[in-house]
PASENU-755929 format. One line per field, with one value per residue (C-alpha): x negated, y, z negated. Coordinates in steps of 0.001 Angstrom, whole numbers, plus 500000, padded with zeros to 6 digits. Example, Ala and Ser with C-alpha at 12.3 -4.5 7.8 and 13.67 -1.06 7.14 Angstrom:
X	487700|486330;
Y	495500|498940;
Z	492200|492860;
//
This chain:
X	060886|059536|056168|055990|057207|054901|051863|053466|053910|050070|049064|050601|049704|046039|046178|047732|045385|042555|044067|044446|041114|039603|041387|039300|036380|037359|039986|037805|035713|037808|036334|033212|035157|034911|030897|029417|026357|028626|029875|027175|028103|030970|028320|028764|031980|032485|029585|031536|034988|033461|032815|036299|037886|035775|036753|039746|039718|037907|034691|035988|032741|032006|035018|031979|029611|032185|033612|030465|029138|032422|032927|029356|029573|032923|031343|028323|030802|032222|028938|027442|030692|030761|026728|027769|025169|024926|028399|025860|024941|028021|029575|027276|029666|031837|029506|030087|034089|033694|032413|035307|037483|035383|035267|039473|039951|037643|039103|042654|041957|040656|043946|042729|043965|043921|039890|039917|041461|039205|036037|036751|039506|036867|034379|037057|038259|034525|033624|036651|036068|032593|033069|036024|033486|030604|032547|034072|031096|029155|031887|034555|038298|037996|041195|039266|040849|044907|044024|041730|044760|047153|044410|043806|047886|047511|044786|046823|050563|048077|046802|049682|051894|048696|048654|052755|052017|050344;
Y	164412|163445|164472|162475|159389|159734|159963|156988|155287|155927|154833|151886|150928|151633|149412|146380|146737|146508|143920|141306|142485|141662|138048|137407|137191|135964|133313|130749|133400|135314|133677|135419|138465|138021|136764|140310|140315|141018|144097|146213|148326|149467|152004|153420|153681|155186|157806|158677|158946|161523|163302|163498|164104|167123|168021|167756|169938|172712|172145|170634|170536|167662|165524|164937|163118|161586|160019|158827|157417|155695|154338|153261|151330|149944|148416|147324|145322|143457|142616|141245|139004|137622|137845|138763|141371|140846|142658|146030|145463|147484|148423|151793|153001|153939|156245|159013|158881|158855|162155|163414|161922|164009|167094|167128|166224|169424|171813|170974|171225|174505|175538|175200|171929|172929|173024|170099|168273|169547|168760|165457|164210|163947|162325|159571|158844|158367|156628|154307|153773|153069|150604|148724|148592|147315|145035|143567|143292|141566|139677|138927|139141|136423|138217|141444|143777|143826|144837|147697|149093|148883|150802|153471|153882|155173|157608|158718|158938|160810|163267|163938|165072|166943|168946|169146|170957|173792;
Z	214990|218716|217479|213989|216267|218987|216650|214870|217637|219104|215909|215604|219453|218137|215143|216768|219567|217280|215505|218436|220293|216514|217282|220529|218690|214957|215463|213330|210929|208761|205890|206376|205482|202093|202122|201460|203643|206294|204687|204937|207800|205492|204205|207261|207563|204257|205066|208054|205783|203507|206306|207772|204607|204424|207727|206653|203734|204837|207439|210655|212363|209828|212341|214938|212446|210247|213747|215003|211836|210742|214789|214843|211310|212618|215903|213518|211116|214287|215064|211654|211024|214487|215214|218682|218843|222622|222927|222092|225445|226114|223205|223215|225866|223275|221432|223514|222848|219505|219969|221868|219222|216814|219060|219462|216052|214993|217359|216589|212879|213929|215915|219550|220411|223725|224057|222264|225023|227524|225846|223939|226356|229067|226859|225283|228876|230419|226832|227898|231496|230660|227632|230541|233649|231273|229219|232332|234079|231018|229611|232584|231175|228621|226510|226418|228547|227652|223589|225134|227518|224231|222422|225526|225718|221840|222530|224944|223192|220712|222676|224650|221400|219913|223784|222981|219524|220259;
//
């Protein structure tokens, strides 16, 4: 029962994170969410779904692409509905921990959470540290930083029941 509540609980730290970081930069423009042009980077993320639900299913090397494509269509659709492509001036930084979110998610699928840990955990935490110093440094605070730190404390509630699992 710990587990099931810990993931819930990462997950829902994740999602509400998201949610108000997504606030910072669309207070005035959720309209445009229903204007189609900006939903092209959807693809994306729908490319990168197939892929983990065929991770999923049986091919869990498939969990690095579908993770990259779907994170990289996800910072893409942020960018077309706000047109704050300057933000890829450090959003990039994140790149790399999609990977490690795509490496632990395959080698847990696989049974080796442990090796997981070491090899994506290292990645998502530089990806992390990286997208913080950057952001900071391009940005300033300006509401950014607190939604981040509710997303990192997910990861981590995540990855500290998937280390308790195995």
């Amino acid at each position: 029962m710990h587990k099931q509540s810990s993931v819930i609980g990462g997950m829902v730290l994740i999602l509400v994170g998201l949610f108000f970081l997504a606030f910072q930069f669309l207070p005035a423009e959720l309209t445009r969410f229903l204007d189609m042009r900006a939903q092209w980077p959807l693809i994306l993320v729908a490319v990168g779904g197939i892929f983990l639900a065929a991770a999923f299913l049986s091919q869990p090397p498939l969990a690095i692409p579908g993770m990259v494509l779907g994170g990289i269509g996800l910072l893409l659709y942020y960018q077309n509905l706000t047109g704050n492509w300057a933000s890829w001036a450090y959003a990039w930084t994140l790149i790399p921990g999609f990977v490690g979110l795509g490496i632990l998610l395959e080698q847990s699928l696989q049974g080796n959470a442990k090796r997981g840990f070491r090899k994506g955990g290292k990645l998502l935490i530089m990806s992390l540290g990286l997208f913080i110093a950057f952001s900071l440094l391009f940005t300033g605070l300006r509401g950014l930083l607190w939604p981040v730190v509710m997303i990192g404390l997910g990861f981590i509630l995540l990855i500290r029941n998937m280390g308790r699992r195995r």
